[in-house]
N, C-alpha and C positions, 0 to 999 in steps of 0.2 A: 424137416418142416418147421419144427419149434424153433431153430434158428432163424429160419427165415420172415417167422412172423415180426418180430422187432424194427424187419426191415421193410415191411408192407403196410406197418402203421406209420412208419414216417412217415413215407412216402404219400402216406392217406393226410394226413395233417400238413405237410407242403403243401399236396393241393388244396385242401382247404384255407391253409393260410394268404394263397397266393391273390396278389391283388384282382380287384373287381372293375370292370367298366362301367363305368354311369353317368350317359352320357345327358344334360339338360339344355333345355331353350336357355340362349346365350351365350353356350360352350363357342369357343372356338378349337379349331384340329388343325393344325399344323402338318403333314406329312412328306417327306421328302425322302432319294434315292435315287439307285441308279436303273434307266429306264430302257428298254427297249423297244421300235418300232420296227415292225415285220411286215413290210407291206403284203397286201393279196391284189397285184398290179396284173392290170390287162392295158393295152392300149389299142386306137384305130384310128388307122390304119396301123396295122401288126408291124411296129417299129420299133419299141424301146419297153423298157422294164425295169422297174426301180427295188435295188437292194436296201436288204437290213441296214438302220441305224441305231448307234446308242448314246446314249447322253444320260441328263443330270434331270430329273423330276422333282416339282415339288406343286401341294394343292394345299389349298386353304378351303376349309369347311365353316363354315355360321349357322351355328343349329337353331332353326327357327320354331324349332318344336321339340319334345325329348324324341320321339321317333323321325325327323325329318331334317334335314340339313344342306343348306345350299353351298357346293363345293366349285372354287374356280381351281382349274388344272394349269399349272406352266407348265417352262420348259427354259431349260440353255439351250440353243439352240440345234438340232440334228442335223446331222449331215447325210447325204444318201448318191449312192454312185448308182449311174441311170447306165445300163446296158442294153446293147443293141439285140433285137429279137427280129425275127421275120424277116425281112429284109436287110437290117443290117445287123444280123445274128454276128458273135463273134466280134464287136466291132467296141468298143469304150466310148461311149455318147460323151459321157460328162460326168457331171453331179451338180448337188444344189445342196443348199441349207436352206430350214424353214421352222417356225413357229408356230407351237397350234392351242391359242387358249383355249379355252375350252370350261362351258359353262354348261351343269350340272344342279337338277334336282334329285336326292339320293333319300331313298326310305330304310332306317334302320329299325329292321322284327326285331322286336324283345325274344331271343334266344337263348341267351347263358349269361352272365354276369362275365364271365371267365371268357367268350366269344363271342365276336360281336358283329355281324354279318350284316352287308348293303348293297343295296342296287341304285341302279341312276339310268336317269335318258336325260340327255342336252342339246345343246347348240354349241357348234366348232365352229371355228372362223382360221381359217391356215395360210398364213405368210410363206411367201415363198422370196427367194433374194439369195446372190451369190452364185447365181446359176455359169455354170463353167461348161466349155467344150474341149473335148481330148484331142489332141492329134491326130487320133486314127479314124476320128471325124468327119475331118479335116481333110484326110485323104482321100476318106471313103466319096464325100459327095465332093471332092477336085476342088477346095477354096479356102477361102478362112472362113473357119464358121461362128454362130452365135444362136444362144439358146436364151428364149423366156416362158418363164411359168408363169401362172394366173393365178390369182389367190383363190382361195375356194371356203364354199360354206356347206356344212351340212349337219343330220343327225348323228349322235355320238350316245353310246350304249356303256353304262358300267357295272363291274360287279366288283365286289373287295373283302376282306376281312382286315378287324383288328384283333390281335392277343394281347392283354395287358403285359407287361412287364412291370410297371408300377404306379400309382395313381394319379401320375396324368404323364404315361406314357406309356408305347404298344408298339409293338411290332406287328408290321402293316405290312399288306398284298394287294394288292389293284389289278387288274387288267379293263381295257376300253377298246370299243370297236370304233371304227370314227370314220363314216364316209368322207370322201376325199377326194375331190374329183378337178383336175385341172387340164388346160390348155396350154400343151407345148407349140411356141411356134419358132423355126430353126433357118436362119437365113444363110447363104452363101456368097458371101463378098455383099452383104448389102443388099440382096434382095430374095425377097420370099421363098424358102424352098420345101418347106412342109410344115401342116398346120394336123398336130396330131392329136387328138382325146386321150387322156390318160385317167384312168381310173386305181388310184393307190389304195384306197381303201385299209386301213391297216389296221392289224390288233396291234396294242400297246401293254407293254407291262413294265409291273414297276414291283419292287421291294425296297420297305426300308423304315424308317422311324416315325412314329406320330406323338406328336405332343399335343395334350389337352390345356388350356389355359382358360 
């Protein structure tokens, strides 16, 4: 035990050493990483289903208050492969890539100097483009096909931490809920062949570095 004490006062003086968050009106937050979107997709009529995508995050924060901070969320752009469910279960629809800024009022509680925890509700706006159909599409409804999205807008929900690492830098975790809601309409040789509601709705996660400036 007496040995061991030498090594539990270090460890007590580390932490106390270790850098402090504090964050002020004016501050800017830089944070960026690698992100993940998981939709929670339904559509109707019971047709298609959109897969995980991952990519590259990053947001800018402007702290207009020491507890308060207005955060714009990017993105490089996601990709996501739409699968056939209901009726064309088993089937490779396509995929698409999309953009989803995303604008963010965030309240940061005075909790720890050492931990520094935030929430947010916003406004999404989601780009959709690149939209592709598979082969087995193609066969499935007898033609050459073609698919479009609609761009969508809705409420977007966050929660995040930073850990300092050093003083004006953190290691940072995000996650966001982001209604999402679009219009697939799927033609065959050139005319109308199904106009479908898709609701993606998806949580978003992210890890990775935040700079203070």
């Amino acid at each position: 035990m007496k040995a061991l004490r030498p090594t539990l006062l270090a460890v007590a003086v580390s932490c106390l050493a270790a850098p402090a968050l504090a964050y002020e009106a004016g501050d800017v937050i830089v944070r960026f990483g690698p992100a993940l979107v998981a939709p929670d997709s339904s559509s109707d009529p019971d047709l298609v289903e959109v897969d995980n995508g991952v990519g590259f995050g990053i947001s800018a924060t402007y702290m207009v208050h020491n507890s308060v901070g207005v955060e714009l969320l990017g993105a490089l752009p996601f990709e996501h492969d739409l699968n056939g469910s209901g009726g064309l279960a088993g089937v490779d629809v396509g995929s698409t890539e999309h953009l989803p800024p995303t604008l963010l009022v965030n309240y940061y509680p005075n909790v720890s100097e050492k931990f520094q925890p935030y929430v947010g509700v916003g406004f999404n706006y989601t780009m959709f483009f690149r939209e592709k159909t598979d082969p087995e599409l193609d066969a499935a409804l007898g033609g050459n096909t073609d698919l479009r999205l609609s761009d969508s807008t809705g409420i977007a929900y966050e929660a995040g931490f930073d850990i300092p690492m050093s003083d004006n830098m953190m290691f940072s975790a995000s996650v966001w809920n982001v209604a999402i809601d679009t219009t697939a309409r799927v033609t065959v040789n050139g005319a109308p062949a199904a106009k479908i509601d898709v609701e993606i709705d998806p949580w978003v996660y992210m890890v990775g570095i935040g700079i203070k400036f």
